[in-house]
C-alpha positions in Angstrom: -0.9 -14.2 1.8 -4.2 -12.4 0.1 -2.9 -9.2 1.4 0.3 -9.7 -0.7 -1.6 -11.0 -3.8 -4.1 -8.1 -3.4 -0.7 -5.4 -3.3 0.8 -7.3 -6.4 -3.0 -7.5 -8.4 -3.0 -3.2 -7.1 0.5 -3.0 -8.5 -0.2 -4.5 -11.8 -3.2 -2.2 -12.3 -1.2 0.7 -11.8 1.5 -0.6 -14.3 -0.6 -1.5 -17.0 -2.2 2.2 -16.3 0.8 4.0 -16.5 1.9 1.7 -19.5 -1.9 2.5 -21.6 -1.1 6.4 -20.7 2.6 6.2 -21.9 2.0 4.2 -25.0 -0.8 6.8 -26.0 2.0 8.4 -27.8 3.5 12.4 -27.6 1.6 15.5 -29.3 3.4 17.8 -31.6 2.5 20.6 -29.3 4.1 18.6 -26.4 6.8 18.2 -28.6 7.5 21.7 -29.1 6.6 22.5 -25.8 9.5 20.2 -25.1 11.9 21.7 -27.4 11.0 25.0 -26.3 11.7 24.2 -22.4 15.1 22.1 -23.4 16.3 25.9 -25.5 15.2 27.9 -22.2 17.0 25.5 -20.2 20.4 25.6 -22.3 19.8 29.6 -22.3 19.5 29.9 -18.4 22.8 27.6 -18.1 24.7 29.2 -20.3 23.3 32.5 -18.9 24.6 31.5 -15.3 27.7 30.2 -16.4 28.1 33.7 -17.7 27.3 34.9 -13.9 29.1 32.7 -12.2 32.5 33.8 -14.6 31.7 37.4 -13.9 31.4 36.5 -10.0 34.7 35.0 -10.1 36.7 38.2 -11.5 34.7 39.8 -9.3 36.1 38.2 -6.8 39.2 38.2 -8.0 39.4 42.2 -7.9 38.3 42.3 -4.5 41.1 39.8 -3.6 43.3 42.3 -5.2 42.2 45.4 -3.8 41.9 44.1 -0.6 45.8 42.6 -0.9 46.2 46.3 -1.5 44.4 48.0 1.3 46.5 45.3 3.6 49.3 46.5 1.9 48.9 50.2 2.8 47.9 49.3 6.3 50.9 48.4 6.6 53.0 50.9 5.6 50.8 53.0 6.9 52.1 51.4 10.8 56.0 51.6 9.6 55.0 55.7 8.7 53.5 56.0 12.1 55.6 54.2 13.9 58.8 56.0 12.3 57.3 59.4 13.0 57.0 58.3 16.5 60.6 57.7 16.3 61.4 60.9 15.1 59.3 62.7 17.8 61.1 61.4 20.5 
């Protein structure tokens, strides 16, 4: 039982700490420090949005190209096979 009442008085101390700290209030250089990190922030997501757009034509064109290459492969096998053929 005093264990528990010493962990809630502990736990009370560290609350009314972290309450005297918070309610000492914000600086305007904190503030603008804040502002300043929330712009980078947006910039960086917007920036990898940008990325992650560019990575998906990318992708896009290699899906393509690689349709393509599959494409020729194939008629590249009907030409060989159908000079074969004609060698026989």
């Amino acid at each position: 039982m005093n264990k528990i009442r010493r962990f809630i008085q502990i736990g009370m101390m560290i609350l009314f700490a972290a309450g005297l700290v918070a309610c000492s209030g914000v600086s305007e250089e904190q503030l603008a420090s804040l502002d300043e990190l929330r712009a980078e922030v947006k910039e960086m997501e917007k920036s990898n949005n940008s990325l992650k757009s560019e990575k998906t034509k990318l992708e896009r064109e290699i899906a393509e190209k690689n349709s393509k290459l599959d494409q020729c492969e194939k008629e590249k096998a009907e030409t060989k096979a159908n000079l074969q053929k004609l060698g026989k």
